[in-house]
N, CA, C and O atoms as CSV, one atom per row, in Angstrom:
chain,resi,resn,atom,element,x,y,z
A,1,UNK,N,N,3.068,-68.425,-23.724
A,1,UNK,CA,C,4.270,-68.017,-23.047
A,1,UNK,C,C,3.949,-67.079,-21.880
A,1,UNK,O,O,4.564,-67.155,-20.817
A,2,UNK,N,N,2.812,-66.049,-22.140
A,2,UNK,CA,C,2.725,-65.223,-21.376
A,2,UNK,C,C,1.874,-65.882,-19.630
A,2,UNK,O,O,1.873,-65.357,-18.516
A,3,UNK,N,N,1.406,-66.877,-20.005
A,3,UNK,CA,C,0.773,-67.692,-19.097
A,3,UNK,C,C,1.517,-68.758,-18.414
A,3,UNK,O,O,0.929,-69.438,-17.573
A,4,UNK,N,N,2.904,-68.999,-18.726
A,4,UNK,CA,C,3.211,-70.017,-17.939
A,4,UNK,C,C,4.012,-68.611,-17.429
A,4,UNK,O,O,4.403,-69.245,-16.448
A,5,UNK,N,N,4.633,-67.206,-17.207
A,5,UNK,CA,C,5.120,-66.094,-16.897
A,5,UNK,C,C,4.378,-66.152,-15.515
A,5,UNK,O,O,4.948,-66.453,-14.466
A,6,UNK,N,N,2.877,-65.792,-15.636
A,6,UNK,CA,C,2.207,-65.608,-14.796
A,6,UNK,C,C,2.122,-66.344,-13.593
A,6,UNK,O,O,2.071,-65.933,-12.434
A,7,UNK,N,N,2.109,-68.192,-14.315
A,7,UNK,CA,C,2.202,-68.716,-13.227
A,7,UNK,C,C,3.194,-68.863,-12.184
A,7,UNK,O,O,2.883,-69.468,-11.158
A,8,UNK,N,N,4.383,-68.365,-12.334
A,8,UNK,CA,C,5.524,-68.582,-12.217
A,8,UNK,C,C,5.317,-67.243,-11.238
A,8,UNK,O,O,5.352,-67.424,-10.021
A,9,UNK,N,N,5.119,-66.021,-11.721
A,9,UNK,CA,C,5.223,-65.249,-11.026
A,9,UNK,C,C,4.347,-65.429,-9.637
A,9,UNK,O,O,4.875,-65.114,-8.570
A,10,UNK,N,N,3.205,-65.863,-9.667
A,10,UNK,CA,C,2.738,-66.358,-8.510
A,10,UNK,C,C,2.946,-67.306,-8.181
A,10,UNK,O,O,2.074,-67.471,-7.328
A,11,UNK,N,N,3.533,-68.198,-8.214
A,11,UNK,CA,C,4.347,-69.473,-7.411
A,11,UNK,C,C,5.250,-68.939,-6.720
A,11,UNK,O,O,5.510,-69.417,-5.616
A,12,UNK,N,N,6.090,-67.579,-7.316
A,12,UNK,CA,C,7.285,-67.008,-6.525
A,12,UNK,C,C,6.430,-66.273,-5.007
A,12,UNK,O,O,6.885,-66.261,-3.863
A,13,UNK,N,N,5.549,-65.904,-5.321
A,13,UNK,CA,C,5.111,-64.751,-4.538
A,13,UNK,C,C,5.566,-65.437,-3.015
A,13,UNK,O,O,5.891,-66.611,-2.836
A,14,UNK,N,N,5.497,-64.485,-2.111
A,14,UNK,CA,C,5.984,-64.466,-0.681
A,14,UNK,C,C,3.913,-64.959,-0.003
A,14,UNK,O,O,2.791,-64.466,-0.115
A,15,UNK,N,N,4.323,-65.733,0.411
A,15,UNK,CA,C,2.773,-65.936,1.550
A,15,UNK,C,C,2.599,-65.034,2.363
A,15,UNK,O,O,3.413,-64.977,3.285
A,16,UNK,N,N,1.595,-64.113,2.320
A,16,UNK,CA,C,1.750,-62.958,2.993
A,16,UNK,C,C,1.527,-64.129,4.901
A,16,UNK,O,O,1.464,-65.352,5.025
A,17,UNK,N,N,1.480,-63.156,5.866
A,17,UNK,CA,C,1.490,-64.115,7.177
A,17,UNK,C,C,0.244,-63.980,7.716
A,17,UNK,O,O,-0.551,-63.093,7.405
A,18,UNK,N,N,0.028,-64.990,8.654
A,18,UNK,CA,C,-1.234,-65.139,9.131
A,18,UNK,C,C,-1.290,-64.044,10.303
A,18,UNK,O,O,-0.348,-63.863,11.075
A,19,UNK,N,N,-2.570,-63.292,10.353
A,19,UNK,CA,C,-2.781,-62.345,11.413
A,19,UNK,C,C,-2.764,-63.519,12.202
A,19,UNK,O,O,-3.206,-64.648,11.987
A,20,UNK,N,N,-1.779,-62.706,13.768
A,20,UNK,CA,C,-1.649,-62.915,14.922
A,20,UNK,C,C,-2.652,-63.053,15.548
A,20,UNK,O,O,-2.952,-61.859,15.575
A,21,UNK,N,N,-3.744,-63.718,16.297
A,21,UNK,CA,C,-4.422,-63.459,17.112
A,21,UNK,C,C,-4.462,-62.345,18.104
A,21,UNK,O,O,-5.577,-62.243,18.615
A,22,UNK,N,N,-3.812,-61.702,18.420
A,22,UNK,CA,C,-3.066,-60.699,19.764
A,22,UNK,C,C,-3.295,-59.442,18.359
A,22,UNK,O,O,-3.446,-58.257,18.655
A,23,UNK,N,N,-3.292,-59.825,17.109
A,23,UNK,CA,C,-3.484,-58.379,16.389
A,23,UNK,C,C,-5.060,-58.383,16.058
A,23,UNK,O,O,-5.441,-58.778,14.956
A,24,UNK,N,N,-5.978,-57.928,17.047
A,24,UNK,CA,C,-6.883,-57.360,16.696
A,24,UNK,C,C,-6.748,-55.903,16.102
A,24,UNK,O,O,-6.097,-54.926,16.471
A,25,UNK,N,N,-7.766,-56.163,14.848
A,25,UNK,CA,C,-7.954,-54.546,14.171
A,25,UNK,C,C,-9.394,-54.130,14.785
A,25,UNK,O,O,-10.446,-54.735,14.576
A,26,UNK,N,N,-9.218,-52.903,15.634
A,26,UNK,CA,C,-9.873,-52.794,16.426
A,26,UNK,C,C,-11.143,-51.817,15.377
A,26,UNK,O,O,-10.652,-50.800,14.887
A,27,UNK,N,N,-12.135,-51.979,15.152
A,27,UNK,CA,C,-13.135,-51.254,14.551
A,27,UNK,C,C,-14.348,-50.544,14.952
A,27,UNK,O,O,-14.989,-50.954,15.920
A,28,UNK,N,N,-14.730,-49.480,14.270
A,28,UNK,CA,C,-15.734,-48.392,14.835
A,28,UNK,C,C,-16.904,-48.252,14.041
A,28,UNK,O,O,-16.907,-47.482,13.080
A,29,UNK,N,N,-17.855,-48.897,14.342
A,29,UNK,CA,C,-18.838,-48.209,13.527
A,29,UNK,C,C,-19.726,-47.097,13.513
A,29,UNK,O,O,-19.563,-46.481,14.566
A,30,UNK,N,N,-20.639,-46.528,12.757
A,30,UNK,CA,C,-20.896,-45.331,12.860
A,30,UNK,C,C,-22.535,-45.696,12.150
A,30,UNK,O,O,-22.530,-46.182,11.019
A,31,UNK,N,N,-23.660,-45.491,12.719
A,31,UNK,CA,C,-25.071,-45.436,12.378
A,31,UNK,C,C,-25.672,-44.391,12.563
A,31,UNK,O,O,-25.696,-43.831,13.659
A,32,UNK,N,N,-26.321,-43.909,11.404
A,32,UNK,CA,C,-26.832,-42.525,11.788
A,32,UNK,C,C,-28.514,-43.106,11.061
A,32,UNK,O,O,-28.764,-43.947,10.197
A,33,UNK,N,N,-29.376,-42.232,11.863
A,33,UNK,CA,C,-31.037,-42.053,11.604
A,33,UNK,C,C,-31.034,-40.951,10.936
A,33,UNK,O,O,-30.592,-39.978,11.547
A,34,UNK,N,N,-31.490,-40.743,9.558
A,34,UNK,CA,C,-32.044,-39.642,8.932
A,34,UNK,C,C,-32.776,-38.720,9.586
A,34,UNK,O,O,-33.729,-39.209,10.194
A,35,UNK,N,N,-32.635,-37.371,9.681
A,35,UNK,CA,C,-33.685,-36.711,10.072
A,35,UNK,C,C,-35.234,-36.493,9.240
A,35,UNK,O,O,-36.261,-36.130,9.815
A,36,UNK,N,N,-35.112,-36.838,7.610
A,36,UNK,CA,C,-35.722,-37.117,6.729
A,36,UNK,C,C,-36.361,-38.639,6.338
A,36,UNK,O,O,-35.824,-39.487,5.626
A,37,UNK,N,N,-37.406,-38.705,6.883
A,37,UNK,CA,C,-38.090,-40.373,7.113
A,37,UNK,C,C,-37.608,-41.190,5.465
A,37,UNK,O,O,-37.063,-42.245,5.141
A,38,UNK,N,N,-38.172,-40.008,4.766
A,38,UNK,CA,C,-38.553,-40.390,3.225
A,38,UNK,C,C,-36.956,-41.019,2.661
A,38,UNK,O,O,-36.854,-41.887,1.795
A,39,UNK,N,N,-36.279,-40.636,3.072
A,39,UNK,CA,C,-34.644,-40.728,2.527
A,39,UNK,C,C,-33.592,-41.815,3.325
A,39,UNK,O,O,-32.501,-42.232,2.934
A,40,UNK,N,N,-34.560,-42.211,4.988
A,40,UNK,CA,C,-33.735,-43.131,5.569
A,40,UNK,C,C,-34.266,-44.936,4.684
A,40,UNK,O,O,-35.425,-45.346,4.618
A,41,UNK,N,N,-33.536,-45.365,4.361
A,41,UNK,CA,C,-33.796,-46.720,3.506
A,41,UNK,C,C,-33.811,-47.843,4.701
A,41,UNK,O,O,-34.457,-48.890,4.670
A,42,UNK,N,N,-32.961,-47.395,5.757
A,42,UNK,CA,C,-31.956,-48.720,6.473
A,42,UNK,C,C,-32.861,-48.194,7.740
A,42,UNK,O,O,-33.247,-47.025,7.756
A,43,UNK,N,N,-33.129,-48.953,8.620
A,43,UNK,CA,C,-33.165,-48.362,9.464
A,43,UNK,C,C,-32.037,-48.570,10.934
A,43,UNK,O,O,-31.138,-49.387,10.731
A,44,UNK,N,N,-32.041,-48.095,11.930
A,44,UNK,CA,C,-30.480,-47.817,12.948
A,44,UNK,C,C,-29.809,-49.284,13.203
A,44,UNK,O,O,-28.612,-49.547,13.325
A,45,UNK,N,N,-30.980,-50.196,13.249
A,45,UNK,CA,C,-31.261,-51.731,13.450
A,45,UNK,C,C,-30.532,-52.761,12.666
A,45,UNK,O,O,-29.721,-53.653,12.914
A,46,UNK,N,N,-31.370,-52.106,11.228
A,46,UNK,CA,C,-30.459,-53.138,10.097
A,46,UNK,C,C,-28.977,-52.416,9.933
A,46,UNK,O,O,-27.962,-53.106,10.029
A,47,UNK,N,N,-28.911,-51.155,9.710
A,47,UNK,CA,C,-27.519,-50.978,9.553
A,47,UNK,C,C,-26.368,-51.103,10.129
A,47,UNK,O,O,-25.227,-50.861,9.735
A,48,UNK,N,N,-27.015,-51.737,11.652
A,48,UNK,CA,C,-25.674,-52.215,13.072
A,48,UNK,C,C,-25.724,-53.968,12.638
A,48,UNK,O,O,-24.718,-54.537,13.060
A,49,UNK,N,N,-26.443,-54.660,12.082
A,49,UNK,CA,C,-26.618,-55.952,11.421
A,49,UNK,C,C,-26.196,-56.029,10.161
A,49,UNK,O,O,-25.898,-57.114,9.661
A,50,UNK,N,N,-26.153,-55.369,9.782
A,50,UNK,CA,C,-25.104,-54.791,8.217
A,50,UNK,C,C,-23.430,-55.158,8.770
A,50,UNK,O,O,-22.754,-56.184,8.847
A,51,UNK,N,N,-23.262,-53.985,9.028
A,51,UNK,CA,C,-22.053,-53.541,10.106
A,51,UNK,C,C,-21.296,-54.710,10.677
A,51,UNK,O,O,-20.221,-55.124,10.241
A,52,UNK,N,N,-22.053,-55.262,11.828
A,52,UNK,CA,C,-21.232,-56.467,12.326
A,52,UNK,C,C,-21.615,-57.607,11.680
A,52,UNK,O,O,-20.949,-58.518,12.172
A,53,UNK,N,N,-22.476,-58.110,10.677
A,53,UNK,CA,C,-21.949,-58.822,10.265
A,53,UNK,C,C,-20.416,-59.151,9.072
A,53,UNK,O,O,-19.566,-60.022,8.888
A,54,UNK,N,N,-20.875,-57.636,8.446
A,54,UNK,CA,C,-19.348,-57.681,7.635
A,54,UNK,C,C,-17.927,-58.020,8.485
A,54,UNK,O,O,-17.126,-58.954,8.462
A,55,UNK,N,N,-18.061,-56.574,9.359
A,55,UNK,CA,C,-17.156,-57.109,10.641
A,55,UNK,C,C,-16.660,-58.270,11.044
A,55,UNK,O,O,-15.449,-58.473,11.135
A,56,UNK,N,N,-17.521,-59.093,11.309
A,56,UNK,CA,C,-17.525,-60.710,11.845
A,56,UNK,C,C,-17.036,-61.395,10.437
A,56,UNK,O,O,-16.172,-62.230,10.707
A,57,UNK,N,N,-17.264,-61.337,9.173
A,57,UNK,CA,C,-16.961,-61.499,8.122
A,57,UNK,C,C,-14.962,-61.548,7.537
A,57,UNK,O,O,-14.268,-62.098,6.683
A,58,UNK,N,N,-14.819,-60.581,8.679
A,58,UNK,CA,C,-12.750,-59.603,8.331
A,58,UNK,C,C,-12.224,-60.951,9.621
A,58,UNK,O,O,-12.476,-61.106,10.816
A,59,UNK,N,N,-11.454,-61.667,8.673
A,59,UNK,CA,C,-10.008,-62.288,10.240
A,59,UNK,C,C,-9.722,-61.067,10.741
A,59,UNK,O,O,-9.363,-60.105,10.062
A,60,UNK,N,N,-9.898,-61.083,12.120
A,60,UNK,CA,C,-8.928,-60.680,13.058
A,60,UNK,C,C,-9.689,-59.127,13.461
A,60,UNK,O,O,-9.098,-58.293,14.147
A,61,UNK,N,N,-10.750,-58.963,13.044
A,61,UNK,CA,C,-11.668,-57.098,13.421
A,61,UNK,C,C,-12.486,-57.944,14.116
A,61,UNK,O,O,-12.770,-59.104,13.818
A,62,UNK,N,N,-13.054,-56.945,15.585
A,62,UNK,CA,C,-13.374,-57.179,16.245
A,62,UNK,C,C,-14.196,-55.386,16.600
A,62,UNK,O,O,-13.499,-54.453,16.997
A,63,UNK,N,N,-15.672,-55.250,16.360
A,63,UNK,CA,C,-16.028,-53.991,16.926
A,63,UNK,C,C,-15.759,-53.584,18.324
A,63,UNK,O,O,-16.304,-54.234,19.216
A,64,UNK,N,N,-14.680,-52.194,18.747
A,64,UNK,CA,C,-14.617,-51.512,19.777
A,64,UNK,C,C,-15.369,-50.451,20.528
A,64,UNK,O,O,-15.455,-50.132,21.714
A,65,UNK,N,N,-15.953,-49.964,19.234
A,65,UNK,CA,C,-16.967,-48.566,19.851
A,65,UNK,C,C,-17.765,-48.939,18.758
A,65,UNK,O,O,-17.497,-49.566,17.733
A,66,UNK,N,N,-19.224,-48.219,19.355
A,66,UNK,CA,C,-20.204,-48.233,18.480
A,66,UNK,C,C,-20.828,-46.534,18.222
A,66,UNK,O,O,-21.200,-46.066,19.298
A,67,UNK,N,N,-20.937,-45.935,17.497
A,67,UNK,CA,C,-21.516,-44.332,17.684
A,67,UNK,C,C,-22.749,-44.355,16.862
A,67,UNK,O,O,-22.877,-45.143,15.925
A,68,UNK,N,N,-23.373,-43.765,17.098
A,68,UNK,CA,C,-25.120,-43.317,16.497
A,68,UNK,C,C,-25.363,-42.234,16.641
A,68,UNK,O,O,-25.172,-41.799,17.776
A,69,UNK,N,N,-25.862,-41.333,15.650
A,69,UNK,CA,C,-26.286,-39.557,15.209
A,69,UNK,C,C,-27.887,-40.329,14.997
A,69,UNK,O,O,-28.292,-41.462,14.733
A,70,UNK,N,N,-28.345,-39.302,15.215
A,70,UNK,CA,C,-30.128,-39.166,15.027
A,70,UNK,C,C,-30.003,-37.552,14.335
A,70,UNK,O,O,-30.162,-36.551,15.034
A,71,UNK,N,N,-29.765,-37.503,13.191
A,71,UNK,CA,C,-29.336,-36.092,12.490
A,71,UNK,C,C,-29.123,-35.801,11.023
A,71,UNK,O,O,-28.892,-36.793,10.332
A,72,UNK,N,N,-29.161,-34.495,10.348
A,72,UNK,CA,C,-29.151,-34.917,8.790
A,72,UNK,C,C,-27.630,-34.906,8.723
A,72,UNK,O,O,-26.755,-34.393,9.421
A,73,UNK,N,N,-27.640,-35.940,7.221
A,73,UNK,CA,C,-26.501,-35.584,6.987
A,73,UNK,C,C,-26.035,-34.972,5.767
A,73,UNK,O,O,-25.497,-35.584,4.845
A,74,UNK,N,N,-26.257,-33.798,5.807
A,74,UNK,CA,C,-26.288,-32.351,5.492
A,74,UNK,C,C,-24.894,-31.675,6.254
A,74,UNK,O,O,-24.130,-30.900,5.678
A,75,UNK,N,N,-24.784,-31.998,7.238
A,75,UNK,CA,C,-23.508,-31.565,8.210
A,75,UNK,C,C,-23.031,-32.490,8.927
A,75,UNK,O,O,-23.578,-33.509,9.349
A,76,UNK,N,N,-21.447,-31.915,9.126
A,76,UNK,CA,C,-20.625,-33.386,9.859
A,76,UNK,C,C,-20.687,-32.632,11.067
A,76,UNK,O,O,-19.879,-33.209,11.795
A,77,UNK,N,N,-21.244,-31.544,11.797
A,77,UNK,CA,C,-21.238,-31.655,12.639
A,77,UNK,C,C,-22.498,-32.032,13.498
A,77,UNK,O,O,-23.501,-31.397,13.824
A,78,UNK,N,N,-22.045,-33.354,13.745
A,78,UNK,CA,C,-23.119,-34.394,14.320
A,78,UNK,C,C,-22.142,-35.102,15.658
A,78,UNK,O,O,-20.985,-35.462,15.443
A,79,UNK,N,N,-22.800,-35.236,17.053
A,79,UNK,CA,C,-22.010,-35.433,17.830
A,79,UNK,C,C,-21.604,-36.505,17.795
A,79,UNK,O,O,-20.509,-36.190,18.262
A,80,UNK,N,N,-21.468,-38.112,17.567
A,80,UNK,CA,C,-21.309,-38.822,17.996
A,80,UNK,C,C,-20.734,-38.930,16.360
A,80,UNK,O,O,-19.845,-39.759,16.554
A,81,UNK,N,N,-20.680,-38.684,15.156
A,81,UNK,CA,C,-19.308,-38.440,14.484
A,81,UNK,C,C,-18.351,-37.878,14.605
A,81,UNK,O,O,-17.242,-38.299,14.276
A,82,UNK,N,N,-18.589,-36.851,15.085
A,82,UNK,CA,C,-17.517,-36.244,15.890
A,82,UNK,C,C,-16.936,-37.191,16.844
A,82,UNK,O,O,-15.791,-37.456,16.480
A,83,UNK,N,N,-17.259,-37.807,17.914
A,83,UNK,CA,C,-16.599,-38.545,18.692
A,83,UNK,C,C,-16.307,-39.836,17.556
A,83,UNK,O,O,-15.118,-40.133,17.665
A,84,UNK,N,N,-16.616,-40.231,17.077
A,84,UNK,CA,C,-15.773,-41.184,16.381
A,84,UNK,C,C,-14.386,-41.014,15.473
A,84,UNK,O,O,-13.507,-41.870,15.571
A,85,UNK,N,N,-14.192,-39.588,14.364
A,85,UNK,CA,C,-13.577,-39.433,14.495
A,85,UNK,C,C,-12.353,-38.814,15.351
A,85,UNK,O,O,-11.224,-38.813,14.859
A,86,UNK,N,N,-12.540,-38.405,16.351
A,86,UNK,CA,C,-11.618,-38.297,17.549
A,86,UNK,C,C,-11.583,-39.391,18.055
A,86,UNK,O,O,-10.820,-39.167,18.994
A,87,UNK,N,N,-11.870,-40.501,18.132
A,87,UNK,CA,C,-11.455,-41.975,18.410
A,87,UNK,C,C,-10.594,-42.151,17.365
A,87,UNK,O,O,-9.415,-41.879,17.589
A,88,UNK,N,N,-10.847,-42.474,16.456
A,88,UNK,CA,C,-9.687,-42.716,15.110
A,88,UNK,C,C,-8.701,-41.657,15.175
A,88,UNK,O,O,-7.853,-42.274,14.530
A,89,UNK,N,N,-8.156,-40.602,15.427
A,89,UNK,CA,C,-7.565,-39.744,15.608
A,89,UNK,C,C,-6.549,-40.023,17.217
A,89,UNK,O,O,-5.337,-39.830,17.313
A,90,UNK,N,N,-7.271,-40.402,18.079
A,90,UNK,CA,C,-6.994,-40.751,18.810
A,90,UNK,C,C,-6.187,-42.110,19.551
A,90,UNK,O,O,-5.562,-42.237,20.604
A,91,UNK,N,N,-6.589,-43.148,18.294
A,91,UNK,CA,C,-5.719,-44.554,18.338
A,91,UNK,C,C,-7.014,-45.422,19.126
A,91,UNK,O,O,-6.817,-46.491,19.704
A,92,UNK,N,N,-7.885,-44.990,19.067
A,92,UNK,CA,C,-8.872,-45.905,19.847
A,92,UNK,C,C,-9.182,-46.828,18.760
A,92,UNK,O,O,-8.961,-48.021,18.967
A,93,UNK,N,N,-9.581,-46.524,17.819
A,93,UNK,CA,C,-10.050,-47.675,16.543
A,93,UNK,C,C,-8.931,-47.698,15.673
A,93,UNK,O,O,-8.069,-46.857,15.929
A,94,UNK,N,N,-8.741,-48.400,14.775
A,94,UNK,CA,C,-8.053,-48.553,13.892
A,94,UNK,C,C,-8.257,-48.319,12.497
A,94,UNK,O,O,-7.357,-48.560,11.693
C-alpha cells in the first residue's frame, strides 16, 4: 500500500522547468597553493581541472572569474579570497 502511495506521489509531482539558456549561473572558482609543500596533495593545475570539469558537468554554470592564493590556509586573509568573496558579495558570481 505504502508503495503504490509513493508512486502516486511522484507521478503528481510538478516537472520542475528547464534552465533557460539566458540563465547562466555564473561561477567562481578559487585555487590556492599551499605554502606547506608536504600538505599541498593537488597541485594549482589539477585543482582548476577538478573545478571546471565539475563545472562543465552543472546545466547551465559557466566559470566567470577565476582567483588563486599562493598562501597558508591558516588565514582567510589571503588576497585573491578576499577578492572572490567581494565578487560574491558583490553579484559578480553567483
Amino acid at each position: 500500500m505504502a508503495r503504490a502511495t509513493t508512486r502516486r506521489s511522484r507521478a503528481n509531482r510538478t516537472p520542475q522547468p528547464a534552465l533557460d539558456p539566458l540563465d547562466t549561473v555564473r561561477v567562481g572558482i578559487y585555487l590556492r597553493h599551499s605554502t606547506d609543500d608536504e600538505q599541498q596533495p593537488y597541485s594549482i593545475e589539477a585543482q582548476e581541472e577538478r573545478l571546471r570539469s565539475y563545472v562543465d558537468s552543472q546545466p547551465g554554470w559557466a566559470i566567470a572569474l577565476r582567483f588563486s592564493d599562493d598562501a597558508s590556509g591558516a588565514t582567510t586573509e589571503r588576497e585573491d579570497l578576499q577578492r572572490a568573496l567581494s565578487a560574491a558579495r558583490n553579484g559578480l558570481i553567483d
